[in-house]
Chimera marker file (.cmm) of the C-alpha trace (Angstrom):
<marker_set name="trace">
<marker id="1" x="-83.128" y="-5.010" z="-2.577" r="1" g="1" b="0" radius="0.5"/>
<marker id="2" x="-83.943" y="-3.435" z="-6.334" r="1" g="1" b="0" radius="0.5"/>
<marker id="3" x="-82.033" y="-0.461" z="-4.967" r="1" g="1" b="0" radius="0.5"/>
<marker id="4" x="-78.975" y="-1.967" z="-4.677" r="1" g="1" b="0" radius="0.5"/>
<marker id="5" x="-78.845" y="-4.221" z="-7.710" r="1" g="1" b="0" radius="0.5"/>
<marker id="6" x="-79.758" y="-1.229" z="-9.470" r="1" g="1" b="0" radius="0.5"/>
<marker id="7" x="-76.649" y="0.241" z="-8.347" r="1" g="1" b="0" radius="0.5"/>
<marker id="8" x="-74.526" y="-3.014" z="-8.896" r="1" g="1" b="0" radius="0.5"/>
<marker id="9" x="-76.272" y="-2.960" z="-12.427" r="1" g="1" b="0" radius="0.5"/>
<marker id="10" x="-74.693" y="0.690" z="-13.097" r="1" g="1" b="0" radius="0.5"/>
<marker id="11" x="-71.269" y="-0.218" z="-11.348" r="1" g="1" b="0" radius="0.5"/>
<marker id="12" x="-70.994" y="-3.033" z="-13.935" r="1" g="1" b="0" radius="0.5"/>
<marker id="13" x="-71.449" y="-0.939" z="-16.702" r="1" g="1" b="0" radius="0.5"/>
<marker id="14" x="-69.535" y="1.919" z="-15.123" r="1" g="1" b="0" radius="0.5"/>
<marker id="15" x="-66.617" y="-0.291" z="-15.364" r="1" g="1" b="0" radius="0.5"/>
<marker id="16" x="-66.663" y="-0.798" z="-18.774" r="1" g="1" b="0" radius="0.5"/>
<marker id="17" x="-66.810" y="2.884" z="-19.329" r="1" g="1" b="0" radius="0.5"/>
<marker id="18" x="-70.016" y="2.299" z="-21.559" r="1" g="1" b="0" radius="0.5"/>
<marker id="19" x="-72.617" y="3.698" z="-19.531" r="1" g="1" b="0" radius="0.5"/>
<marker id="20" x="-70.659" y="6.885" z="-20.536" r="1" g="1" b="0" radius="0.5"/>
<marker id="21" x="-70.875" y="6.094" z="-23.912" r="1" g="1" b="0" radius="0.5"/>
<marker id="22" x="-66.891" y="5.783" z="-24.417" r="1" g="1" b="0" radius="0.5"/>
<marker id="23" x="-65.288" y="2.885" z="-24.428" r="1" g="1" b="0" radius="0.5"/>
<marker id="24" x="-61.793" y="3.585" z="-22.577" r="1" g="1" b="0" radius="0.5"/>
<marker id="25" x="-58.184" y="1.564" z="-24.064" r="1" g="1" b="0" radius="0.5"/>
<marker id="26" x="-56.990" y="0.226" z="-21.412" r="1" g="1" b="0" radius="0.5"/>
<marker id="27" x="-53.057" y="1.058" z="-20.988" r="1" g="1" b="0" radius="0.5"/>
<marker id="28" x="-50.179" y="-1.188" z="-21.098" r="1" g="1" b="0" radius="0.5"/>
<marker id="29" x="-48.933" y="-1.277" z="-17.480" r="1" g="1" b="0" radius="0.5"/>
<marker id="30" x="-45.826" y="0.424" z="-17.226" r="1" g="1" b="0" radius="0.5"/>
<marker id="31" x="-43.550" y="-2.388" z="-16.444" r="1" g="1" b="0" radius="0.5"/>
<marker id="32" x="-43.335" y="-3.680" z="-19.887" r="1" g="1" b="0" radius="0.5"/>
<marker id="33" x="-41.266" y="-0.428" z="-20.814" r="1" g="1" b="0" radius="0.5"/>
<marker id="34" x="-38.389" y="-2.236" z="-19.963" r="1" g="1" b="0" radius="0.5"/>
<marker id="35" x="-35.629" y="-1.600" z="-22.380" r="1" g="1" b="0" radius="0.5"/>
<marker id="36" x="-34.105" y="-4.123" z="-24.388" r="1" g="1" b="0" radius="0.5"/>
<marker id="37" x="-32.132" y="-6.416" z="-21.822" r="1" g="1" b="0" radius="0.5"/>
<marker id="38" x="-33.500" y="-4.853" z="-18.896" r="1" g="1" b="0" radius="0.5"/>
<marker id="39" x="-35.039" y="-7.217" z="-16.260" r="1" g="1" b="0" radius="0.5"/>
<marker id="40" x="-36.905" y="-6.639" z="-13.313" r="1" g="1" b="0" radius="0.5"/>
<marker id="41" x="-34.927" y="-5.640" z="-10.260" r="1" g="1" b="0" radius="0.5"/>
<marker id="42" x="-36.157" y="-8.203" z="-7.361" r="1" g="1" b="0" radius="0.5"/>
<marker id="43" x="-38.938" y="-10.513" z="-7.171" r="1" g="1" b="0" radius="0.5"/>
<marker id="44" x="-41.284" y="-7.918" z="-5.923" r="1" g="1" b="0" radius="0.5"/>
<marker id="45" x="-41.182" y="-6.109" z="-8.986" r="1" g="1" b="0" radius="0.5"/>
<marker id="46" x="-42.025" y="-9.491" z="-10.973" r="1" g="1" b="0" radius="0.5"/>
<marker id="47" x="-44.665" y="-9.746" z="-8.584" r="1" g="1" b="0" radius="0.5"/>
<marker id="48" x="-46.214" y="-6.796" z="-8.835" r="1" g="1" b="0" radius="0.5"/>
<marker id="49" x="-45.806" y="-7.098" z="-13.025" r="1" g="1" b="0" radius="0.5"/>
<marker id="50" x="-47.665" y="-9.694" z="-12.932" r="1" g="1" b="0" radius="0.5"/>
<marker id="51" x="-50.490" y="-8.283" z="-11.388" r="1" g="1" b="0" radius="0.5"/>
<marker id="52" x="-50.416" y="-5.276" z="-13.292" r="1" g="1" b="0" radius="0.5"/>
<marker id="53" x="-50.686" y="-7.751" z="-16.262" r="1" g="1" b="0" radius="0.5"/>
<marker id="54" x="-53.754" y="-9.336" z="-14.612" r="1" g="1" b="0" radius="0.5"/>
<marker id="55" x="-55.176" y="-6.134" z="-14.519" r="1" g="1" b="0" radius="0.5"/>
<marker id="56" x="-54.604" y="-5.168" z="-18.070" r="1" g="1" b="0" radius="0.5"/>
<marker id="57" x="-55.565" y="-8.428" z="-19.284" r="1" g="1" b="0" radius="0.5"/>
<marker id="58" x="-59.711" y="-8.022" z="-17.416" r="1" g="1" b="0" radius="0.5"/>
<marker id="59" x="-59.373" y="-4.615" z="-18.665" r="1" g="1" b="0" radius="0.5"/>
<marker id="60" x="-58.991" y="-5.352" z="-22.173" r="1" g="1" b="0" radius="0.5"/>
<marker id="61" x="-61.532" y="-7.486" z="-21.991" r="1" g="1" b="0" radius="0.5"/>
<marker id="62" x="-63.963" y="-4.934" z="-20.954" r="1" g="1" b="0" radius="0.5"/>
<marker id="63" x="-62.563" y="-2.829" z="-23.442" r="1" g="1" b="0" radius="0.5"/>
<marker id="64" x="-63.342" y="-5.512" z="-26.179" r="1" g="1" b="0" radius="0.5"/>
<marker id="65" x="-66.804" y="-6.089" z="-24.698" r="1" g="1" b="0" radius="0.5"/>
<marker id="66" x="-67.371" y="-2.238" z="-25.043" r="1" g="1" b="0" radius="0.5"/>
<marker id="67" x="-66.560" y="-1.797" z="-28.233" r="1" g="1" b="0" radius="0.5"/>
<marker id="68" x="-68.451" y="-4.980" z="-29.350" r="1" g="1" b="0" radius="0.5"/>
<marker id="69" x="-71.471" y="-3.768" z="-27.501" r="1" g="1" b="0" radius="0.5"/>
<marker id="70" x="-71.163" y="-0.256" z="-29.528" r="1" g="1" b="0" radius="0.5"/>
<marker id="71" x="-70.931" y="-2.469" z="-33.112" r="1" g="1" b="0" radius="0.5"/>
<marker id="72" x="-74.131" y="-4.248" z="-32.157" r="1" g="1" b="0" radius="0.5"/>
<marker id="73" x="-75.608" y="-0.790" z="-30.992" r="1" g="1" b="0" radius="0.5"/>
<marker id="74" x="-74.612" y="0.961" z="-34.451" r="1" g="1" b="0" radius="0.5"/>
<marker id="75" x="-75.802" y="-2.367" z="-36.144" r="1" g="1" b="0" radius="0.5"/>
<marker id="76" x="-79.141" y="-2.124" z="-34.685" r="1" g="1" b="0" radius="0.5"/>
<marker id="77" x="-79.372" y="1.416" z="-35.220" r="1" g="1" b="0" radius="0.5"/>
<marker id="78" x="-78.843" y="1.059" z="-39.020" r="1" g="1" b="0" radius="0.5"/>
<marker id="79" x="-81.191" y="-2.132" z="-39.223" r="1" g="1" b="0" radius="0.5"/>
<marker id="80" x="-84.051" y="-0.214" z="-37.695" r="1" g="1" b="0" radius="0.5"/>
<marker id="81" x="-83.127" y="2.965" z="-40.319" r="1" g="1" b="0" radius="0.5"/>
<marker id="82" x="-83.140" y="0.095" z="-43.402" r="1" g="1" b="0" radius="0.5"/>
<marker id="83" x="-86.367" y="-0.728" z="-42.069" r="1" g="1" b="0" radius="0.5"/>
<marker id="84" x="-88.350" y="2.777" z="-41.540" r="1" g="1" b="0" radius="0.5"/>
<marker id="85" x="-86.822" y="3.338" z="-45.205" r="1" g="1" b="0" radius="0.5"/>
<marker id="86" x="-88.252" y="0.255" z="-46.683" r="1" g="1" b="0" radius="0.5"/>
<marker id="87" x="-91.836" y="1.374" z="-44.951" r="1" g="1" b="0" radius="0.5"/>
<marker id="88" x="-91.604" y="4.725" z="-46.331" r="1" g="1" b="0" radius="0.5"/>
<marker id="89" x="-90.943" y="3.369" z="-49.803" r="1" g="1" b="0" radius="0.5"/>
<marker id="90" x="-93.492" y="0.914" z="-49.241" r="1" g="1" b="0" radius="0.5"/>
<marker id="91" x="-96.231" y="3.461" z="-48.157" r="1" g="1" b="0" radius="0.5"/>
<marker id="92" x="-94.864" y="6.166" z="-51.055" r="1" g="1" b="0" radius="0.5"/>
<marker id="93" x="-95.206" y="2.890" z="-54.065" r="1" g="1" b="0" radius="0.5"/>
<marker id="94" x="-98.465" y="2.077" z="-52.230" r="1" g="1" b="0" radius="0.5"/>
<marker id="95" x="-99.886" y="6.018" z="-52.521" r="1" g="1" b="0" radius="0.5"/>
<marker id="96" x="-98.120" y="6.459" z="-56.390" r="1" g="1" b="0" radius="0.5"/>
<marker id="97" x="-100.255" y="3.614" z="-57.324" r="1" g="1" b="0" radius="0.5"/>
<marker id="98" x="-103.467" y="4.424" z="-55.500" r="1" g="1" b="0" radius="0.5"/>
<marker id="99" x="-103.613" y="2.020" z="-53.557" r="1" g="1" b="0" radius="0.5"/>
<marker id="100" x="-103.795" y="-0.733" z="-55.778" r="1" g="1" b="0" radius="0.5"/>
<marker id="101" x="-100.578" y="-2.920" z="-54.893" r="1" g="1" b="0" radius="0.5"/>
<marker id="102" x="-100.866" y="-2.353" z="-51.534" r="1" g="1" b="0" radius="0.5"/>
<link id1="1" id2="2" r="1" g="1" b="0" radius="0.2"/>
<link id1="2" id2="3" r="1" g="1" b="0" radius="0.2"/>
<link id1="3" id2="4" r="1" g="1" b="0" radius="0.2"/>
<link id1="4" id2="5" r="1" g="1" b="0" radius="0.2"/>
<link id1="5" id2="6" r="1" g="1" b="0" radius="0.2"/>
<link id1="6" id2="7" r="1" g="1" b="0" radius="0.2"/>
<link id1="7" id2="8" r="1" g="1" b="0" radius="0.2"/>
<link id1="8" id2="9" r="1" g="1" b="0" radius="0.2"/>
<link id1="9" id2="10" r="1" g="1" b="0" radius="0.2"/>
<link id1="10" id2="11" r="1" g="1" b="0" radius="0.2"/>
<link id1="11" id2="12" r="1" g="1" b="0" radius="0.2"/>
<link id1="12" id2="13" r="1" g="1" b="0" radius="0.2"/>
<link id1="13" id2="14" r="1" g="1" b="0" radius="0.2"/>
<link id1="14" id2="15" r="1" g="1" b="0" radius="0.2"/>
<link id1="15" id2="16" r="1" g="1" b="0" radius="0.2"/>
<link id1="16" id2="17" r="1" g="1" b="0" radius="0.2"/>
<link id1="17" id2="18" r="1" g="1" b="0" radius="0.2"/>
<link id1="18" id2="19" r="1" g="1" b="0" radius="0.2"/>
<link id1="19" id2="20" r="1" g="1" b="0" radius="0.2"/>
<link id1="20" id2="21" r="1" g="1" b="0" radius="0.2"/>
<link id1="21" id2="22" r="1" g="1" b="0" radius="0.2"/>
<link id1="22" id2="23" r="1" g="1" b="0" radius="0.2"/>
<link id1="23" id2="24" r="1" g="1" b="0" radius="0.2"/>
<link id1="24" id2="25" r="1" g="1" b="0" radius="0.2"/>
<link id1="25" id2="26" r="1" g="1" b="0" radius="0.2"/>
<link id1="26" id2="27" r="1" g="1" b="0" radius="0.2"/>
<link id1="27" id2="28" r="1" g="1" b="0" radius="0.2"/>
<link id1="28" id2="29" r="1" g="1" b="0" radius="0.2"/>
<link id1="29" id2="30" r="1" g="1" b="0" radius="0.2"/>
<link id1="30" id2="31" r="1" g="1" b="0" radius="0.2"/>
<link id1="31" id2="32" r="1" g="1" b="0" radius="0.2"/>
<link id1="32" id2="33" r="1" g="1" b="0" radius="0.2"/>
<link id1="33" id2="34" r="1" g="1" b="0" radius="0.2"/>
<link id1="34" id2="35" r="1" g="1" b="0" radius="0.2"/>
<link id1="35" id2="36" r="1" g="1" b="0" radius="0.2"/>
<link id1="36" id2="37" r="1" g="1" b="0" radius="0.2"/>
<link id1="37" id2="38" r="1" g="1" b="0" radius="0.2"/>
<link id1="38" id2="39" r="1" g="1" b="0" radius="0.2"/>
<link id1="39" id2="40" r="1" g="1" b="0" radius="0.2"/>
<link id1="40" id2="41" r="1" g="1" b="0" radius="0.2"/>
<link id1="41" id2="42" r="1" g="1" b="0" radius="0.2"/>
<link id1="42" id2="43" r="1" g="1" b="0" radius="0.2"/>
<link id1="43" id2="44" r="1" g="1" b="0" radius="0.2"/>
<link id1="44" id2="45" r="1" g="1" b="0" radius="0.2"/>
<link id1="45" id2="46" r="1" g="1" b="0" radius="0.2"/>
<link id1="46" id2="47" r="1" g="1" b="0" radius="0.2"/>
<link id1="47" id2="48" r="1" g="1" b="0" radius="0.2"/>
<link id1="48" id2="49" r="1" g="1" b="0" radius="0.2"/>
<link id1="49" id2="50" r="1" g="1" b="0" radius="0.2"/>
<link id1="50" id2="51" r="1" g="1" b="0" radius="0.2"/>
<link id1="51" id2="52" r="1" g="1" b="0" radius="0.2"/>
<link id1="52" id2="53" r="1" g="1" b="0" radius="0.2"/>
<link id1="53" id2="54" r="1" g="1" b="0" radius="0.2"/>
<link id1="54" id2="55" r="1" g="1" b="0" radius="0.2"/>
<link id1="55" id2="56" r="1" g="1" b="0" radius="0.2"/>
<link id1="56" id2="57" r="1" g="1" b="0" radius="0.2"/>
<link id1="57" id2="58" r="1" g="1" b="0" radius="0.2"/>
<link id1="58" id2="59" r="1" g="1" b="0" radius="0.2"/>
<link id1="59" id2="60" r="1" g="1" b="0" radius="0.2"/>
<link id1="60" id2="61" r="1" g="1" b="0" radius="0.2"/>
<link id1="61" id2="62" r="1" g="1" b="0" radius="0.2"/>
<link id1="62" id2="63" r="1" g="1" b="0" radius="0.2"/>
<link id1="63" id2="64" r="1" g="1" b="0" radius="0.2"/>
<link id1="64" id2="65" r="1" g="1" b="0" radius="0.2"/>
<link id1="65" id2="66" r="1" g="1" b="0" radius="0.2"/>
<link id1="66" id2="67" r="1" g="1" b="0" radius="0.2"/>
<link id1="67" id2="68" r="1" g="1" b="0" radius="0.2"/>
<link id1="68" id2="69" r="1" g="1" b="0" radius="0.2"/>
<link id1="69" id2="70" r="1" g="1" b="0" radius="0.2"/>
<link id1="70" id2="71" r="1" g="1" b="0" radius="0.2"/>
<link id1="71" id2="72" r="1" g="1" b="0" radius="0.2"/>
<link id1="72" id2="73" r="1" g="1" b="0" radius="0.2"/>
<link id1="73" id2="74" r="1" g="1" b="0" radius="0.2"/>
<link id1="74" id2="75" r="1" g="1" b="0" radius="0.2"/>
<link id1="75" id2="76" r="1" g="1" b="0" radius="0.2"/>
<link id1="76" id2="77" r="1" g="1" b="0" radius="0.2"/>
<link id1="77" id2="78" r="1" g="1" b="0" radius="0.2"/>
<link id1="78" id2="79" r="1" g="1" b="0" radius="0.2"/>
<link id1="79" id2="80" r="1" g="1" b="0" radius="0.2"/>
<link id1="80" id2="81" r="1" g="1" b="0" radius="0.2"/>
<link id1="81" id2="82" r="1" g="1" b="0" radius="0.2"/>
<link id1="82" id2="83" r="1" g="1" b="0" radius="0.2"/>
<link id1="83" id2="84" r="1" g="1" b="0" radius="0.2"/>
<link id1="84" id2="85" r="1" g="1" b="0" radius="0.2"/>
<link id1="85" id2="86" r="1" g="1" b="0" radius="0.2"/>
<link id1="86" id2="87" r="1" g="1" b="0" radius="0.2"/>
<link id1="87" id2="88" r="1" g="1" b="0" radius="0.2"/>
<link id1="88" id2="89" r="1" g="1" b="0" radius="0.2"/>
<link id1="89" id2="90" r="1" g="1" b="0" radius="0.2"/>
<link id1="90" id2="91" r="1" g="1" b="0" radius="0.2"/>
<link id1="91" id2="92" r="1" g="1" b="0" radius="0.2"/>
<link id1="92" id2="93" r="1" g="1" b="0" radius="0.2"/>
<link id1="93" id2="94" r="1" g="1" b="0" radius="0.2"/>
<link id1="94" id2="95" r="1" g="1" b="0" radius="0.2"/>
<link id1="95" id2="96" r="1" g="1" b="0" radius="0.2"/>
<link id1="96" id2="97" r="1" g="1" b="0" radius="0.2"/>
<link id1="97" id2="98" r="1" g="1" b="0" radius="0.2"/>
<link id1="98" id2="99" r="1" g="1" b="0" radius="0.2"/>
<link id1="99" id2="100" r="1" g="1" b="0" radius="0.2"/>
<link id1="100" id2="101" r="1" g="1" b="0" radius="0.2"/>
<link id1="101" id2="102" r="1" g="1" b="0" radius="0.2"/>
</marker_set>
């Protein structure tokens, strides 16, 4: 059971492209080239348009999930770097001082 939401787990993130650490733009689906004036040629194509644009739509959404998820990542990264700098100023003020304002 573990096994396979482990797997489920890394097709989620798989999706997303993040568990590769890239975050992939989705692309706009091909029927909205259409040239100025242009419409679709039967109701199929509509159709199928339209699902294309359902598509793109869940796909930028995983795209904006991705990226947000690499913000908070870079975020926490610099918040833990603001912190091991305070420490080491902390610990170098402490040591200048011999000890006494520690």
């Amino acid at each position: 059971m573990i096994r396979y939401l482990l797997i489920l787990f890394m097709l989620l993130f798989y999706q997303n492209g993040y568990a590769l650490g890239y975050c992939s733009e989705p692309r706009v689906p091909s029927c909205i080239n259409l040239s100025f004036g242009d419409t679709f040629d039967d109701e199929y194509d509509l159709n199928r348009c339209e699902l294309d644009m359902d598509r793109y739509s869940d796909e930028v959404e995983r795209y904006r999930d991705c990226l947000t998820d690499k913000i908070d990542d870079a975020v926490d990264k610099y918040n833990g770097a603001v912190d091991e700098y305070d420490d080491a100023v902390d610990k170098f003020e402490c040591e200048a001082n011999d000890g006494k304002y520690c």
